[in-house]
PAKEKOL-542250 format. One line per field, with one value per residue (C-alpha): residue number from 1; x, y, z. Coordinates in nm, 3 decimals, m for minus. Layout:
N
num: c(NUM, ...)
X: c(X, ...)
Y: c(Y, ...)
Z: c(Z, ...)
END
This chain:
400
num: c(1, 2, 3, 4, 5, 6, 7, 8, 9, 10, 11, 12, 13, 14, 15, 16, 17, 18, 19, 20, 21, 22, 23, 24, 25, 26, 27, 28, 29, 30, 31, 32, 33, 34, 35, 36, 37, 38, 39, 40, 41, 42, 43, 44, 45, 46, 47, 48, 49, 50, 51, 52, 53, 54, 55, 56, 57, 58, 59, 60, 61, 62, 63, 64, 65, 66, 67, 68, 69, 70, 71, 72, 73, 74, 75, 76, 77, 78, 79, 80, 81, 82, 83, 84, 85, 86, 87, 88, 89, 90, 91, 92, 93, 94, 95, 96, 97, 98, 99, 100, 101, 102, 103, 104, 105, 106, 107, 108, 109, 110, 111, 112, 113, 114, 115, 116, 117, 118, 119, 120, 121, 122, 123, 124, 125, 126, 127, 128, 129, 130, 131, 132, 133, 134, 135, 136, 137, 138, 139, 140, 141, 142, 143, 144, 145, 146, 147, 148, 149, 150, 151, 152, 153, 154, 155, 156, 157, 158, 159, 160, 161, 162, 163, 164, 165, 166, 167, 168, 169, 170, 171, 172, 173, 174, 175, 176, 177, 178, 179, 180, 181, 182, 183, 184, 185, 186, 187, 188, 189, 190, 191, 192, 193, 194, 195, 196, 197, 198, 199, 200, 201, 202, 203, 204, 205, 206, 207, 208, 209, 210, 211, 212, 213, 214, 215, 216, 217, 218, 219, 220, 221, 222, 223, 224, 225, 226, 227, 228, 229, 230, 231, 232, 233, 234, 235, 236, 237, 238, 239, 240, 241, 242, 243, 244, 245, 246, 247, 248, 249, 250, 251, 252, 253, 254, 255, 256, 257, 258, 259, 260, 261, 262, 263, 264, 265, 266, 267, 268, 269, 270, 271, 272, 273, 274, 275, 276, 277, 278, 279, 280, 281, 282, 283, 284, 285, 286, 287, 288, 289, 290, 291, 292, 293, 294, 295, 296, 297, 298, 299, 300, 301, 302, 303, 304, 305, 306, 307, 308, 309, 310, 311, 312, 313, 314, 315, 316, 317, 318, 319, 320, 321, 322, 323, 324, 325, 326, 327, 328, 329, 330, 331, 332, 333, 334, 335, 336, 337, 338, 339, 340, 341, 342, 343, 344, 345, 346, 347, 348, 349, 350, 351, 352, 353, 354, 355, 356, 357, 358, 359, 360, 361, 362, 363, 364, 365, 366, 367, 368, 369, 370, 371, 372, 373, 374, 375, 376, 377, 378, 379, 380, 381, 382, 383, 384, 385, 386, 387, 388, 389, 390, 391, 392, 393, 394, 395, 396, 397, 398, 399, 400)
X: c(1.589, 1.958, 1.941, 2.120, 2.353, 2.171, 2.426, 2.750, 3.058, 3.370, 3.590, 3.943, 4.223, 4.572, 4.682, 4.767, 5.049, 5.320, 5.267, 5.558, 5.386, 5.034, 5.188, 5.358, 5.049, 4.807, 5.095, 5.133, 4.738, 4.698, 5.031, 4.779, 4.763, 4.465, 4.456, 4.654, 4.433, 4.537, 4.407, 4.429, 4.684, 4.326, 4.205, 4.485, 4.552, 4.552, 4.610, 4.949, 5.203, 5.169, 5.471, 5.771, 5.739, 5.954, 6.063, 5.917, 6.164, 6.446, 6.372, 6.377, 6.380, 6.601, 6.878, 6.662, 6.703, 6.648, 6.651, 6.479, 6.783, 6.981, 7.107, 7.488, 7.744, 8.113, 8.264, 8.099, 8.004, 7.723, 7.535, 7.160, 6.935, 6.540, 6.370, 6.291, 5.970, 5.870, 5.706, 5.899, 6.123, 6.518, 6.615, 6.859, 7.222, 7.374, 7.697, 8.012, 7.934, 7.588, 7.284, 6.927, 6.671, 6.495, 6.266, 6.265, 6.153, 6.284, 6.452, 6.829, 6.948, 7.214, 7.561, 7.430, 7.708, 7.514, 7.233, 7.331, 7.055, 6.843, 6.970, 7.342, 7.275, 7.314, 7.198, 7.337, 7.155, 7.220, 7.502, 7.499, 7.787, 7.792, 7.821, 8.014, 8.280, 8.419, 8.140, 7.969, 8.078, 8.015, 7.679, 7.557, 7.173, 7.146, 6.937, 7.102, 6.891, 6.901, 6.927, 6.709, 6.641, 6.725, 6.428, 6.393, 6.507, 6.317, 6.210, 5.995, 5.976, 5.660, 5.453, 5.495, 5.176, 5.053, 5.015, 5.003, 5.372, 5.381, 5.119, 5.311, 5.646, 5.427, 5.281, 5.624, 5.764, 5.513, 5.298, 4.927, 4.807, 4.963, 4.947, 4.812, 4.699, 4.316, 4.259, 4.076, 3.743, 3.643, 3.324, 3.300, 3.036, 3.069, 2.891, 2.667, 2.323, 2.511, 2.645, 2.477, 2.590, 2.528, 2.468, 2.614, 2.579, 2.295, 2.262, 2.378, 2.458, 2.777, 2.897, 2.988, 3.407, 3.516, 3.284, 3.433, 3.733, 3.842, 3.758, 3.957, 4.301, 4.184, 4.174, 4.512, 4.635, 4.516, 4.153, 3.842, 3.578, 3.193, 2.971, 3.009, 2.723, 2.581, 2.474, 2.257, 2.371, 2.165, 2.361, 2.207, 2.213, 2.585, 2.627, 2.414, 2.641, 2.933, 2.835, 2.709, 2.926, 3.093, 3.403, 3.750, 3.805, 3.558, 3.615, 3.422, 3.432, 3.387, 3.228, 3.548, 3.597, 3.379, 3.069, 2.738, 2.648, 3.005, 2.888, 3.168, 3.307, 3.040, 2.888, 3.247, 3.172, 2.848, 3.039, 3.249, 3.542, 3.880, 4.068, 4.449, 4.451, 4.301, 4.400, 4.711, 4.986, 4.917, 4.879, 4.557, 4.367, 4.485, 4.141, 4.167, 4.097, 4.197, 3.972, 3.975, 3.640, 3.505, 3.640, 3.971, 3.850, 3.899, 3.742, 3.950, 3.765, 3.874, 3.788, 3.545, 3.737, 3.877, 4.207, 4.206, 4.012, 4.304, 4.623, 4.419, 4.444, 4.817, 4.859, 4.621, 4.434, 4.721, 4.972, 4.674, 4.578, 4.931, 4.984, 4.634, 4.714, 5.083, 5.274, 5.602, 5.659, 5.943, 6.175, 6.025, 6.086, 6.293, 6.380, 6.552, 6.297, 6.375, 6.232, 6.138, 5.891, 5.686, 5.603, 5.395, 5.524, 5.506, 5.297, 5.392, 5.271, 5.133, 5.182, 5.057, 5.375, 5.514, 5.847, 6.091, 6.471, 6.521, 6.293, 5.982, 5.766, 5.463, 5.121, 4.922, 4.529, 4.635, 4.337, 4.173, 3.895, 4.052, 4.159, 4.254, 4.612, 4.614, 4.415, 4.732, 5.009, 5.221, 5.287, 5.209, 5.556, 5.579, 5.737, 5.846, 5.765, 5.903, 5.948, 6.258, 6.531, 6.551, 6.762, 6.697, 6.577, 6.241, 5.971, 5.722, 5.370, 5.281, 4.941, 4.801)
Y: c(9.683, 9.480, 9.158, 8.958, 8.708, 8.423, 8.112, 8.238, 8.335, 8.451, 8.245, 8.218, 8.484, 8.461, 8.747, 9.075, 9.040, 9.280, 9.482, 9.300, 9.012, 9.084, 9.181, 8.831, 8.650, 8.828, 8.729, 8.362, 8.320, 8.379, 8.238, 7.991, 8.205, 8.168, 8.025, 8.158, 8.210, 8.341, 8.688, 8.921, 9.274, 9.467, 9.244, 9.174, 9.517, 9.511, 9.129, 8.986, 8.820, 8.447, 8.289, 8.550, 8.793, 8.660, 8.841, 8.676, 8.922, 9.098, 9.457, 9.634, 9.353, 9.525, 9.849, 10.165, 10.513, 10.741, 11.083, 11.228, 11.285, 11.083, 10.707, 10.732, 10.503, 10.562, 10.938, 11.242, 11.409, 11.148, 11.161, 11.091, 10.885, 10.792, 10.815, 10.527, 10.605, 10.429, 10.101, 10.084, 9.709, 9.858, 9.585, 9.786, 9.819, 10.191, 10.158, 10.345, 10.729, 10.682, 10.854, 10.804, 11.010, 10.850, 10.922, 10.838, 10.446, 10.353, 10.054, 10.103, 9.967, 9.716, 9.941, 10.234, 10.332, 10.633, 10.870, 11.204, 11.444, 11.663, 11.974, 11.871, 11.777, 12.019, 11.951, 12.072, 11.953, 11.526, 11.614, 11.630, 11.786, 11.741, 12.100, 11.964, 11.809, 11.517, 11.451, 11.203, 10.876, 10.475, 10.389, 10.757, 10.783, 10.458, 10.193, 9.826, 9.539, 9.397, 9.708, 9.675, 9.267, 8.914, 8.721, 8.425, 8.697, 8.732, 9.042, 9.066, 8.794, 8.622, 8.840, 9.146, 9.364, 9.412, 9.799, 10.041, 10.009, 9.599, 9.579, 9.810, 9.591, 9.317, 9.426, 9.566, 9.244, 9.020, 8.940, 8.930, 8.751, 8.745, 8.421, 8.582, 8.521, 8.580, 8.848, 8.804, 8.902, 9.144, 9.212, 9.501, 9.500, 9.896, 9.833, 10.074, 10.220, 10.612, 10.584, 10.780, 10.726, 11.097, 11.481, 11.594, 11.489, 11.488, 11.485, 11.135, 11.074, 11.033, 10.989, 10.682, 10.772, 10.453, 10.325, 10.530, 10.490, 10.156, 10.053, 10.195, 10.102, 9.750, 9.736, 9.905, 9.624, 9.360, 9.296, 9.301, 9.520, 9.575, 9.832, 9.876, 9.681, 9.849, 9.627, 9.750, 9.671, 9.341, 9.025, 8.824, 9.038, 9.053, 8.673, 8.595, 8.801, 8.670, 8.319, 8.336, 8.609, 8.400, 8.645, 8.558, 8.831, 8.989, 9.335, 9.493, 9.821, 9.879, 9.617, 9.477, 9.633, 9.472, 9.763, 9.725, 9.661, 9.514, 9.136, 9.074, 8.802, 8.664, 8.642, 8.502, 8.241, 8.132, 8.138, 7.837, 8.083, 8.054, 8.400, 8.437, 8.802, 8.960, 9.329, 9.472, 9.648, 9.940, 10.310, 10.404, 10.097, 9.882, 9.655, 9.512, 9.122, 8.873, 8.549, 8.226, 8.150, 7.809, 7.701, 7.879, 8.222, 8.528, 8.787, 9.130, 9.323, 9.661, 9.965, 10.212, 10.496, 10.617, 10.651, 10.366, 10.144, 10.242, 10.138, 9.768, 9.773, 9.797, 9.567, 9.310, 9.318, 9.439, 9.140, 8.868, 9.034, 9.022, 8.698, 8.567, 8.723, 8.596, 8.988, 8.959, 9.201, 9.463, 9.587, 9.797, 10.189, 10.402, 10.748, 10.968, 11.144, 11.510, 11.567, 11.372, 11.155, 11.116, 10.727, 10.584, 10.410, 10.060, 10.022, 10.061, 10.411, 10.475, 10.828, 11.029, 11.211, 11.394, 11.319, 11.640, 11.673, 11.669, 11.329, 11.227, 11.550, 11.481, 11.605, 11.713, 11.630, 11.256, 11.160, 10.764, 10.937, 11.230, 11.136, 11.536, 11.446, 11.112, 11.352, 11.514, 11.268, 11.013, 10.774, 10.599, 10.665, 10.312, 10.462, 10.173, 10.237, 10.525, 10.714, 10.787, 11.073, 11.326, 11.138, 10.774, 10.566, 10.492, 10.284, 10.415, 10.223, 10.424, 10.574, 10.522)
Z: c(9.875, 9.888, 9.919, 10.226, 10.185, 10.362, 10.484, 10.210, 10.432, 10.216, 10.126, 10.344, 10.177, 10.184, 10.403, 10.301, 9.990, 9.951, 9.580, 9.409, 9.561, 9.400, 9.088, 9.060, 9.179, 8.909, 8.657, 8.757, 8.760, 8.395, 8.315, 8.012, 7.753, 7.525, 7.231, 6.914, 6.583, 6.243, 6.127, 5.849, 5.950, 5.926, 6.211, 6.429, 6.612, 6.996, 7.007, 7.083, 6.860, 6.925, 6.718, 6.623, 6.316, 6.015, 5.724, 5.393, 5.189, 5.189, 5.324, 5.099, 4.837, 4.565, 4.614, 4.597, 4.543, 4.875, 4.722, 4.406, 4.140, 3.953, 3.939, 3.803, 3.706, 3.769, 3.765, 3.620, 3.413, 3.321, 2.997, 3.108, 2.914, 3.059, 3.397, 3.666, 3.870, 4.161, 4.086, 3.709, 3.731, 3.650, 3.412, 3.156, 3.321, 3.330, 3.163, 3.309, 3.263, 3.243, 3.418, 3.477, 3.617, 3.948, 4.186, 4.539, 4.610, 4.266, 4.234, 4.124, 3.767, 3.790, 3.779, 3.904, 4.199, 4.356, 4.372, 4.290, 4.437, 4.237, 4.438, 4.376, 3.999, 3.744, 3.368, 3.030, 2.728, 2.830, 3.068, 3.407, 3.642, 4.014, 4.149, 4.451, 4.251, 4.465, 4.743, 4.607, 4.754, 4.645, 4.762, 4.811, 4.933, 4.786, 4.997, 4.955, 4.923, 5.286, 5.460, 5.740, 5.719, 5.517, 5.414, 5.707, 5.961, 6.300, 6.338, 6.655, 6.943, 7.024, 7.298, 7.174, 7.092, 6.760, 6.738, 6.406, 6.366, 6.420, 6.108, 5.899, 5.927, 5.872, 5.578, 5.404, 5.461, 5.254, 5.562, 5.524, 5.802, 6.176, 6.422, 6.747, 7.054, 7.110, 7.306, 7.691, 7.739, 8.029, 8.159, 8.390, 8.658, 8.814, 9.151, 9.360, 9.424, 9.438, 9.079, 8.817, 8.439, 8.299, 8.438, 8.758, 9.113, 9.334, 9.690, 9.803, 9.466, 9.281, 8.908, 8.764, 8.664, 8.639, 8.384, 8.136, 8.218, 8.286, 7.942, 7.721, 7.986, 7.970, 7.589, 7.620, 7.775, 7.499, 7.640, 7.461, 7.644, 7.605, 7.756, 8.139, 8.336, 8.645, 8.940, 9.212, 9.573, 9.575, 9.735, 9.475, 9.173, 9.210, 9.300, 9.004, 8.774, 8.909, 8.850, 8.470, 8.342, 8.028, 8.057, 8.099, 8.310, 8.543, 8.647, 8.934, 9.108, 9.480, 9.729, 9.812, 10.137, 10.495, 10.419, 10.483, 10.130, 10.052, 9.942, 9.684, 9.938, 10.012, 9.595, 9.542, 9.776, 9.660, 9.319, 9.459, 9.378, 9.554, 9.643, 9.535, 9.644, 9.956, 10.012, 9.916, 10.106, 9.872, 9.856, 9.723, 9.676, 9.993, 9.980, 9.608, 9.547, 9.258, 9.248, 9.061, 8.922, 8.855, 8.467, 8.483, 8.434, 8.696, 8.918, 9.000, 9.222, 9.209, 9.547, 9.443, 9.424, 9.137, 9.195, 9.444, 9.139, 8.882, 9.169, 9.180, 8.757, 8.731, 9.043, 8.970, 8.653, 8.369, 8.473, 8.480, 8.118, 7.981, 8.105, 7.955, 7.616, 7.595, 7.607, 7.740, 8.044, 7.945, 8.181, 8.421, 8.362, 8.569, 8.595, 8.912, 9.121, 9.091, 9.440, 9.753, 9.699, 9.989, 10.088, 10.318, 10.637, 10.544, 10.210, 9.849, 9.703, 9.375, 9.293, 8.976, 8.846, 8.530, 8.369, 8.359, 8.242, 8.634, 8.666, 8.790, 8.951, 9.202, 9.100, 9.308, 9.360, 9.449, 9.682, 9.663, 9.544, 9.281, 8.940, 8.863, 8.909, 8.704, 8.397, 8.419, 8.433, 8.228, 8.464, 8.842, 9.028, 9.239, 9.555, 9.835, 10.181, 10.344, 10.019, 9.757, 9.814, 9.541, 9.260, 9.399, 9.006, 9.094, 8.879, 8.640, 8.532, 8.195, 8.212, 7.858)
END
């Protein structure tokens, strides 16, 4: 049997906040970072880039050969003499009229002018002829020392994620160890007595879609996630988790509305928490909350619809998650609409939409409580109120 809130009332909200609004309150709650720590590049994926990225080298550190074929010196024909492989130090000059065989990657012997390619190279005993007699230009598929950065150089600015590609510039040049921000812990509490976790519905009974998917958005966005944790609707199971949850970042789903079994309010005021956001003049997911818990850490409460619960993510919970882990917002995306987009009357719209060579196209299946359109789509199409005439820019939130 739920428990009853006995003597909690909620605690006072600010008034329904305009989405811009919401947006820039979620981002100015977490705007203390965590902490920045040191970790190895085989460690520091997802996390955030808490000092800029400096090259430790000139990139590449020493001229190098960008084609399989032949070093040369000066004009041809070249008598060749020896091979450079990747990896071999080029410490013998090439005197004028001189060749040597390379490979791709190879560094370039001192004198060496260009790299005549293996398909444009043609051998006779130690000569070689160019068989397109006057192409081959002064610093030909050769790459300089320098090319794409000077040692001391700033490569990337502090904020920016650490993905696959972030690691590999580190690592090429000379970094083995990033200074990064440490990434916010989330605890998701998916609410409800209807929710099953596996197999289909049942009469009166629903499946839990937002356990698996919430996850993997919030680790998206820098966070570090465990397992979903289901809470009965029980006044003082909920309060109880809301109180000793060690998170950063508490994430729940549904209860955030004035139900019958709706006691987020009221476990948020017995948590002594005070409420930034109260409802949101949105388009699924109007009824979405942001709290401050005791110790500087954070409640989003989330509606229990799908779609609904994914609108309060990129309104509330990505910002305060950026913000915690020190990314730097980009500018926003924005592409024509290549046909009406419908709005509502006086609330932002989030709309599920694909991205043609004519703009952003509506999906359909867009429901509070359907996610078949969102399966399909690349992005959340942030239409103001009263909509966007065909060819009107209009803001995209990725969909990872």
């Amino acid at each position: 049997m739920a428990g009853t809130p006995s003597g909690t009332g909620a605690p006072a909200g600010p008034g329904i906040l305009t989405w811009p609004q919401a947006r820039e309150r979620a981002r100015r709650a977490g705007r203390c970072p965590l902490p920045p720590l040191s970790l190895g590049l085989g460690r520091a994926l997802g996390h955030t880039l808490a000092e800029p990225l400096t090259a430790l080298t000139d990139l590449p550190a020493f001229d190098t050969s960008a084609m399989d074929g032949w070093a040369v010196a000066g004009p041809g024909p070249w008598r060749v003499a020896g091979r450079l492989l990747a990896g071999q130090a080029a410490v013998l000059p090439l005197a004028d009229g001189a060749a040597v065989e390379i490979a791709t990657g190879a560094q370039l012997p001192p004198g060496a002018t260009a790299v005549l390619r293996r398909e444009h190279g043609e051998r006779n005993g130690v000569l070689l002829h160019d068989r397109t007699p006057g192409s081959l230009t002064t610093g030909q598929d050769v790459r300089p020392r320098g090319q794409e950065c000077h040692r001391g150089e700033e490569l990337l600015a502090a904020g920016t994620p650490v993905g696959p590609a972030v690691l590999g510039l580190a690592a090429a040049c000379g970094h083995d160890r990033l200074a990064v921000r440490s990434r916010p812990v989330v605890e998701l509490l998916v609410l409800g007595d209807e929710l099953l976790d596996s197999g289909p519905p049942l009469p009166g009974r629903v499946r839990d879609a937002l356990g698996p998917l919430l996850p993997p958005w919030l680790r998206a966005a820098g966070a570090e996630t465990g397992e979903p944790r289901a809470v009965r609707d029980d006044f003082g199971l909920l309060r109880d988790a809301v109180r000793h949850s060690t998170a950063d970042v508490v994430v729940t789903t549904g209860g955030t509305a004035a139900g019958p079994v709706d006691f987020l309010h009221q476990a948020l005021a017995a948590a002594g928490a005070r409420l930034l956001v109260d409802g949101v003049a949105v388009r699924p997911g109007h009824p979405m909350l942001l709290a401050e818990l005791p110790g500087g850490r954070h409640l989003v409460g989330l509606p229990g619809n799908p779609l609904a619960a994914v609108a309060g993510v990129v309104t509330l919970a990505l910002p305060l998650l950026y913000a915690r882990s020190g990314r730097v917002a980009g500018e926003p995306a924005v592409t024509p609409a290549a046909v009406d987009l419908a709005g509502h009357p006086v609330d932002t719209r989030l709309l599920p939409v694909r991205r043609t060579v004519s703009g952003a196209v509506p999906l359909s299946f867009d429901g509070p409580a359907m996610l078949r359109g969102l399966a399909r789509a690349e992005a959340l199409a942030v239409v103001p109120p009263g909509g966007v005439a065909a060819g009107t820019a209009v803001e995209l939130l990725e969909v990872p």
